[in-house]
N, C-alpha and C positions, 0 to 999 in steps of 0.2 A: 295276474293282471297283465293283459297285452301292452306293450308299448311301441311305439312307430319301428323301431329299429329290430326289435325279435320277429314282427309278426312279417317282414320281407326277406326271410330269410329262409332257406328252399327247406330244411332240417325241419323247422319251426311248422313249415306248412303241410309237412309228411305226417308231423303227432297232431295236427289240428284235422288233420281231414279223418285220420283215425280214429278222433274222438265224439265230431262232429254226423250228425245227420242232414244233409243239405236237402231240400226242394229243389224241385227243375231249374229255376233260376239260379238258386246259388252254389247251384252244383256247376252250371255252365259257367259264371261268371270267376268262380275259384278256380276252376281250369284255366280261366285266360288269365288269371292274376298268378298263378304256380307256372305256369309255363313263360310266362315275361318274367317271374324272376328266377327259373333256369335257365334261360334262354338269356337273360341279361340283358334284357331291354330294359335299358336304363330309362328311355322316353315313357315306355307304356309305364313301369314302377312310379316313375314321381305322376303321373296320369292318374294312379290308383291311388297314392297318396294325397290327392285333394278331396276324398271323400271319407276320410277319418282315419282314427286311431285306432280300431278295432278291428278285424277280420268282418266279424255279423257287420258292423255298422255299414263297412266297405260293401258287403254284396250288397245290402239293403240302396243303401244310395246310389250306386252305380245304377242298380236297375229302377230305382224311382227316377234318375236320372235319363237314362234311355227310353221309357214307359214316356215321359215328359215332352221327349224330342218328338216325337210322330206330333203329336200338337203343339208343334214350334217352340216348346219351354227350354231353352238352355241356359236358361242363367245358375249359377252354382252357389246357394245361399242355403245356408245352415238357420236352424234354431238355436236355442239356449242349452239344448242337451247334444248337438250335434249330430241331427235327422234334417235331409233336404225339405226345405220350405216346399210345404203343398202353394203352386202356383195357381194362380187368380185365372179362372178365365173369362171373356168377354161377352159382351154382349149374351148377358145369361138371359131369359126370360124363362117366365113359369106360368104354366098353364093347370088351372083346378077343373078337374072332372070327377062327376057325382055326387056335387055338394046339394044336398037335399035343404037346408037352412041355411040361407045366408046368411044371418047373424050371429051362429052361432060355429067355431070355433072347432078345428079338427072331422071328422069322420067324412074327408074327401080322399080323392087321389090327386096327386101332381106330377106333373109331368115341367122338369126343368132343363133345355136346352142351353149350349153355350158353347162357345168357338176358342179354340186355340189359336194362338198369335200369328197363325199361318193359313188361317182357315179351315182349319178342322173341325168337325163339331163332334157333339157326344150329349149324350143324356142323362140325367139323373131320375132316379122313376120312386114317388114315396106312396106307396100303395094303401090303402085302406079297406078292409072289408065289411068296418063295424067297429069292433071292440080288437079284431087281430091287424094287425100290419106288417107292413117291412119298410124299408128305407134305404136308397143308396142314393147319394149325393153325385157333385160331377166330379169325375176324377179320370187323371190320367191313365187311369190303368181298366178305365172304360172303353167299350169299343170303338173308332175311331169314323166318322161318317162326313161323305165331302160338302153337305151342307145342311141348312140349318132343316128344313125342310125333310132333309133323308134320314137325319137323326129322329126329329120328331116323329114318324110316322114308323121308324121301328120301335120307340118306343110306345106307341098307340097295338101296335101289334103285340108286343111283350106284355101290357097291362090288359090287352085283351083276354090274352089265354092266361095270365094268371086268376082273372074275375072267371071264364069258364070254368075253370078247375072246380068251382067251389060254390058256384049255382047249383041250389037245388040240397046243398050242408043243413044237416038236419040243428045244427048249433046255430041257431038264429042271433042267441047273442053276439059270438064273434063273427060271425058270415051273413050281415043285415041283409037280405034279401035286396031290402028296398034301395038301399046303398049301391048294392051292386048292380040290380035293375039300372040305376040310374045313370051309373059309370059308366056302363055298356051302349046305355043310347050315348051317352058325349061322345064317347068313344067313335060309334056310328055318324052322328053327325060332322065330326072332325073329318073322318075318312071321305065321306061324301062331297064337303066342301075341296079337300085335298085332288080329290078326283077330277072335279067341274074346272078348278083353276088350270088341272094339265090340259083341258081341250082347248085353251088360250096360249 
């Protein structure tokens, strides 16, 4: 079991990287947390020490931390297991394309925009083809777009080409045709509108 005092200690960080597999991230972030504590930067050590007791947890939060800052998030707040609180962004709105019945409940696509505290925007894209999907929410480790409009309309682009891919899927049940037919005019009609506003 790691505890605060072993795991900032240069010894300690030599048998953990040797036993450890890192990702790009926390292979770059274990470098700057080993080399501040050979280097003896006492400032950057207790810096890395606000984001847990653990090594994993340490790169994990720093870099949800930094993912956070491009859309203005720096507030430093934990959960109950001790993972940086997913930050709230604003002024979200959600737009539905392809919904064939409007009464009835799922088999659309959405497309959700929302801005970071500094103005940044980013999208969340929950795709429908029928009976298959996917879903990603909005999150900081989204691509980052300077407004709300730039977001939006890469995300019309992204659901466009994922509905191409699979026009014309012989699996009617999960690739509904008419679904996707439908999506693709939203789609078109969005762009078109988008279009008209820039000649103003």
């Amino acid at each position: 079991m790691e505890n605060t005092l072993e795991i900032f200690d240069k010894n300690y960080l030599v048998v953990y990287e040797l036993e450890n597999n890192f990702c790009a991230h926390e292979r770059e972030t274990f470098s700057e947390l080993q080399s501040a504590v050979v280097g003896r930067d006492e400032q950057k050590v207790e810096w890395f020490k606000n984001f847990g007791s653990k090594i994993h947890q340490i790169l994990f939060n720093v870099h949800a931390y930094r993912k956070g800052l491009v859309f203005g998030f720096d507030e430093i707040v934990f959960g109950k297991y001790g993972w940086l609180e997913r930050p709230v962004f604003l002024d979200q709105e959600e737009t539905e394309l392809g919904r064939l019945d409007k009464t009835r409940w799922g088999n659309h696509s959405t497309i959700t925009v929302g801005r970071g505290l500094n103005d940044v925007w980013c999208y969340g894209l929950g795709i429908s083809w029928g009976m298959a999907g996917s879903s990603s929410g909005l999150s900081v480790y989204n691509k980052a777009y300077p407004s709300k409009q730039a977001a939006f309309n890469a995300a019309l682009e992204m659901l466009k080409i994922r509905m191409e891919e699979k026009v014309g899927d012989g699996d009617t049940t999960n690739y509904n045709q008419k679904i996707m037919r439908a999506t693709l005019k939203d789609i078109e009609r969005y762009r078109v509108a988008a279009l008209q506003l820039s000649f103003f």
